[in-house]
C-alpha positions in Angstrom: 46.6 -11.9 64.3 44.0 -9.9 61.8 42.1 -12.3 59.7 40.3 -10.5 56.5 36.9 -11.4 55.1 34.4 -9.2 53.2 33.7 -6.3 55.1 35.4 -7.7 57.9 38.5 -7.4 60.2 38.1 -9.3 63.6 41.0 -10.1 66.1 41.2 -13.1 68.1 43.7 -14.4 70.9 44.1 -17.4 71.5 41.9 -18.8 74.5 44.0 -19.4 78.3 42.5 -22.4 78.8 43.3 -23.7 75.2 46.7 -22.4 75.4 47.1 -24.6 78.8 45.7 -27.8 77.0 47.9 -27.3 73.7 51.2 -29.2 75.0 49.2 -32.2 76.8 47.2 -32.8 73.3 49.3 -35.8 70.9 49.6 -36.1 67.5 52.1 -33.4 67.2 55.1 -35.2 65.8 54.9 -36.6 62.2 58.8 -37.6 62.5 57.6 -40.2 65.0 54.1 -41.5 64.6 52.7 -44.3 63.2 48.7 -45.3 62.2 48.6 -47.8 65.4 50.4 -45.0 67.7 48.3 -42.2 66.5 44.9 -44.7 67.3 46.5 -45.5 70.5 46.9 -42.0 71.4 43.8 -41.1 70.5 42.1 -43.6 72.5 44.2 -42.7 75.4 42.8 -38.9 75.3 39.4 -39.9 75.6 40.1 -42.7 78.3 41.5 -40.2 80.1 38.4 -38.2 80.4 36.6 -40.8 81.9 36.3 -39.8 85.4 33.9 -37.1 83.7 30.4 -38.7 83.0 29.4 -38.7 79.1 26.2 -36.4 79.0 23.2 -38.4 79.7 21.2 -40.1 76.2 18.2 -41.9 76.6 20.0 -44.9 74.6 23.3 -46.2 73.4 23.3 -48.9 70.9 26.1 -50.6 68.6 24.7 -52.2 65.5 26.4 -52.1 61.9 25.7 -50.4 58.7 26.4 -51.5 55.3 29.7 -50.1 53.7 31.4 -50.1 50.4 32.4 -53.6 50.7 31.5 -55.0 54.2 29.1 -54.1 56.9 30.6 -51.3 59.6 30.6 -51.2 63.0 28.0 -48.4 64.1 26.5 -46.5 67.4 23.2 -45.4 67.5 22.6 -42.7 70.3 18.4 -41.7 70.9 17.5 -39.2 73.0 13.7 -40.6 72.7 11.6 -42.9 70.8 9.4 -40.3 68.6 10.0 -39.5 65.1 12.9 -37.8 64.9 15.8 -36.4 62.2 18.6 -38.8 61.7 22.2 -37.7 61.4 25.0 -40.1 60.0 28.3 -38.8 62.3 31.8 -39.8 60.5 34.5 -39.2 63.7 37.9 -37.2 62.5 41.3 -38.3 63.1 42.8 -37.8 59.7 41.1 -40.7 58.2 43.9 -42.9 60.2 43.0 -42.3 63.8 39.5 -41.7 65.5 36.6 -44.2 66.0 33.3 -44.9 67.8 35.3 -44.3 70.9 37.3 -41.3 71.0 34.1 -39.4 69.5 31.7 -40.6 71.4 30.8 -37.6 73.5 30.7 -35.6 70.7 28.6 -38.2 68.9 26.5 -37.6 72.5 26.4 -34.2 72.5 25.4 -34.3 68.7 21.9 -36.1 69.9 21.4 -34.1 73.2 21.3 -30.6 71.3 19.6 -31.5 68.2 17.2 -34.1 69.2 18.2 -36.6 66.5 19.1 -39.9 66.1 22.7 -40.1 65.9 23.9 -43.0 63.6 27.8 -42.8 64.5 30.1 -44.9 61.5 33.1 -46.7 61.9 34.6 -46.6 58.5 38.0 -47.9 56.9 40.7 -46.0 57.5 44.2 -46.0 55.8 46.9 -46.8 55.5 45.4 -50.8 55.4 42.3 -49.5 53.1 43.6 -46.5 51.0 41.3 -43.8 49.0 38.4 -43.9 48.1 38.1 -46.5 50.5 36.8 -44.1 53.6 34.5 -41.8 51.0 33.2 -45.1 49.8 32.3 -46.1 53.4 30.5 -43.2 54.1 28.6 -43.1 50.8 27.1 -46.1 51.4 26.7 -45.8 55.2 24.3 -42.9 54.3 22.5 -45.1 51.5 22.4 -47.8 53.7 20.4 -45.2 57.0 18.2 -43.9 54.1 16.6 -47.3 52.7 16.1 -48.5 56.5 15.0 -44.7 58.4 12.0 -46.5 59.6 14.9 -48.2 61.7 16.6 -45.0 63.1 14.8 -41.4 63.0 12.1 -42.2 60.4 11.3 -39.3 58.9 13.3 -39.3 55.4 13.2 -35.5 55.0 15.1 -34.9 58.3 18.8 -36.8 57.4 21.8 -35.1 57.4 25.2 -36.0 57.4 28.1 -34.2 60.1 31.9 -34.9 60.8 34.4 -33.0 62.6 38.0 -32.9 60.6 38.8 -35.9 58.0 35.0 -36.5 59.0 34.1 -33.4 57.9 35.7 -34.2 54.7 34.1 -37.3 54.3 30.5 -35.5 55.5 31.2 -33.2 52.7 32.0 -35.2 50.1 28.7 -37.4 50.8 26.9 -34.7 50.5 27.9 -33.9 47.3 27.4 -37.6 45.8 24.1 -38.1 48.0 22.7 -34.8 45.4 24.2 -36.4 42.2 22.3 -39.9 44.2 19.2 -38.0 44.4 19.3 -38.8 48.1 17.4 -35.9 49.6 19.5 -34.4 52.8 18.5 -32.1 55.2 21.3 -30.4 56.4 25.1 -30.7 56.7 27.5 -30.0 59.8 31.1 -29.7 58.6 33.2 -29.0 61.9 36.9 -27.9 60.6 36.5 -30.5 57.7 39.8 -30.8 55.1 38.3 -29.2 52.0 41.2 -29.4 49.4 43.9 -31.6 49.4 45.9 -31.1 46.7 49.4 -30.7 47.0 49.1 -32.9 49.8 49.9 -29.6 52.4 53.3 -29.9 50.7 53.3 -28.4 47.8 54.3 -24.8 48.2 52.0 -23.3 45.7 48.7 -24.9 46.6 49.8 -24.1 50.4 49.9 -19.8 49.2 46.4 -20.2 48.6 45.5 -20.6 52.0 47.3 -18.1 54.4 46.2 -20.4 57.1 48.4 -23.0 56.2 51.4 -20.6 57.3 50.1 -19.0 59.9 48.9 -21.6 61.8 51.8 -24.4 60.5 52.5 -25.4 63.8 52.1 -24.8 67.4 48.6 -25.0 68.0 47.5 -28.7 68.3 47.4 -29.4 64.4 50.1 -28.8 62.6 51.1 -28.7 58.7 53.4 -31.6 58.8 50.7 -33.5 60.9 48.0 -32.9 57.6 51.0 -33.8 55.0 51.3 -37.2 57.3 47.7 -37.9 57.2 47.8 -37.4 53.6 50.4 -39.6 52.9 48.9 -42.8 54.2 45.4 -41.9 52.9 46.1 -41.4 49.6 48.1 -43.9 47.4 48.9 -41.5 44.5 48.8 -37.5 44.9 47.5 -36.7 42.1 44.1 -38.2 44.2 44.0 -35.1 45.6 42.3 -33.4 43.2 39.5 -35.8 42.9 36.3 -34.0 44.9 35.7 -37.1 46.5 38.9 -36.0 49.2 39.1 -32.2 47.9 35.5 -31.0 47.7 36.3 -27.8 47.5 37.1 -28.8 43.8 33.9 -30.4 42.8 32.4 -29.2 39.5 29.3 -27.9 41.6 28.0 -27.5 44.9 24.9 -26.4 43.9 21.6 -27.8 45.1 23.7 -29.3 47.9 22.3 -29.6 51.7 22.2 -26.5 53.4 25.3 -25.7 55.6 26.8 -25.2 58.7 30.6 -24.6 58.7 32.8 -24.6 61.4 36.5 -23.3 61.4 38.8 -22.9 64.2 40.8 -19.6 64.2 44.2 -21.0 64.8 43.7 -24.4 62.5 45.9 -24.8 60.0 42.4 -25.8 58.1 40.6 -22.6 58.7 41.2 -20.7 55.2 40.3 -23.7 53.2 37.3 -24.4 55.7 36.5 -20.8 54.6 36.7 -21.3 51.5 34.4 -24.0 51.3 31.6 -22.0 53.0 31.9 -19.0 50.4 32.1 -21.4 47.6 28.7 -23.2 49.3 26.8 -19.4 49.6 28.0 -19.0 46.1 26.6 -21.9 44.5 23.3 -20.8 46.4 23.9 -23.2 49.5 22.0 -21.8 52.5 25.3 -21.7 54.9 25.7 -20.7 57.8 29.3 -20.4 59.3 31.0 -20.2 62.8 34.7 -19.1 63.0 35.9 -20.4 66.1 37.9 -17.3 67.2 40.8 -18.2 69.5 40.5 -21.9 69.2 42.4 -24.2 68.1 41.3 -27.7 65.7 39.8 -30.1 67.8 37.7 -27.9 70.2 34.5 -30.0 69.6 36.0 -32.4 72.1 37.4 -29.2 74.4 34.1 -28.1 75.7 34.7 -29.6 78.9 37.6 -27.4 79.6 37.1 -24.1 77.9 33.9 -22.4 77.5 34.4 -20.7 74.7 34.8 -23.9 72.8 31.6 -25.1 74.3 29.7 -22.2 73.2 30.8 -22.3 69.7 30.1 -26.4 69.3 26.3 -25.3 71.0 26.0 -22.3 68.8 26.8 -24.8 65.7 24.6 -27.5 67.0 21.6 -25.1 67.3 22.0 -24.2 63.3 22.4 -27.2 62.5 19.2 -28.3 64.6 17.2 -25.7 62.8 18.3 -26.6 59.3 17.5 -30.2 60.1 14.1 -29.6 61.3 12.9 -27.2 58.1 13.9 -30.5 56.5 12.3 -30.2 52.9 
């Protein structure tokens, strides 16, 4: 496969070792998941790793932040007790799946490579709490870190906000109403985040606009059909997916947002939207900085373990996002 930026033509094949993992990965089969099964399996894929020791943090500690409505459960993970940034983490899993648990070694890594203090959240997911319900959770999670910093990093001009797939989405979209807030963030790490919703991956029209979403329908971990599921239970009504609050990519403005760094995976049915979201950042004057994630697969945060080129990319990503996050200001 050729994929075409400006100025650009790179090739990519897919990774061996990905390849290999591909057909022991769930989530694959809208026609017969549910929200409990997909949690299930989820939690399954990381229990299954756990003959592997989580990398090493100085400290590991549940505690709650405030959300929309109720307080959430929360991790905090300290590599030290000095002054350090603080980064709100929101786990992916298409708003319906994923928690403190399945993302907790990336939640791990997170703090190991960029020194902060990770402030992992646990927030609503569909279908029992429906959008806004998740963005509302985050919102407030990162309100909630800001007023009490003294409690976590303390240094207010080092917060950012990350995510890795619907977390990325909901990173995003905090970032945006953290700048309309006036809450000052550092930096932003959007791993394969969902950018644009519309259509609900459904609609044939708003599907042309991102090759990806053909290209990579199905057959490489994430599929199409799996996004249109997600979608489905997250949303009550689709015409919520042009709100910017799920489809940042259609906010009015991105400008005088965080700086930036995107993540796409090269065979992700996510990656052209993902893409899209970057240019649209460097546009509106957003220091961005982007990764493309050639020959993996969505998901390959939580891969590192098995392939190297998926750990490479995740600590190439981390580093930016360290950098941005200690030029703070």
């Amino acid at each position: 496969m050729i994929f075409q930026r400006p100025g650009a033509y790179v090739t990519a094949p897919l990774d061996p070792v990905i390849a290999k993992i591909i057909p022991l990965l769930p989530l694959r089969d809208p026609e017969t998941m549910t929200p409990q099964g997909a949690r299930d399996a989820l939690r399954a894929l990381a229990a299954a790793r756990a003959a592997i020791p989580p990398p090493p943090v100085q400290s590991v500690d549940d505690t709650n932040v405030m959300g929309a409505v109720t307080p959430l459960a929360a991790r905090v993970y300290r590599v030290s007790r000095e002054q350090a940034p603080t980064v709100v983490f929101f786990h992916g899993g298409g708003w319906v799946a994923g928690d403190l648990e399945t993302h907790d070694r990336q939640a791990r890594l997170l703090a190991i490579e960029t020194g902060a203090v990770v402030v992992s959240v646990d927030y609503r997911r569909p279908p029992e709490t429906r959008f806004p319900g998740a963005f509302e959770d985050a919102f407030a999670a990162v309100r909630d870190v800001f007023a009490r910093i003294a409690e976590f990093g303390g240094d207010r001009l080092r917060l950012g906000v990350a995510g890795d797939s619907a977390g990325g989405n909901l990173a995003a979209a905090t970032a945006i109403a953290c700048r309309d807030a006036g809450i000052h963030l550092a930096a932003q790490l959007l791993v394969y985040p969902v950018t644009d919703v519309a259509g609900n991956f459904a609609d044939a029209r708003q599907n042309a606009r991102f090759p990806s979403r053909t290209e990579n329908a199905e057959g490489y971990f994430l599929s199409r059909a799996v996004m249109e599921w997600f979608c489905r239970h997250y949303l009550d009504d689709e015409k919520h997916g042009a709100d910017w609050r799920v489809s940042p990519l259609r906010a009015t403005s991105l400008a005088g947002l965080a700086p930036a760094t995107v993540c796409t995976a090269w065979f992700d049915p996510l990656r052209d939207e993902g893409e899209a979201y970057a240019d649209a950042l460097h546009a509106a004057g957003v220091a961005t900085k982007r990764h493309q994630g050639l020959g993996l697969i969505h998901g390959y945060f939580g891969l590192g373990d098995a392939s190297d080129t998926a750990r490479f990319e995740a600590q190439r990503a981390r580093a930016d996002f360290r950098a941005m996050l200690e030029r703070g200001a």
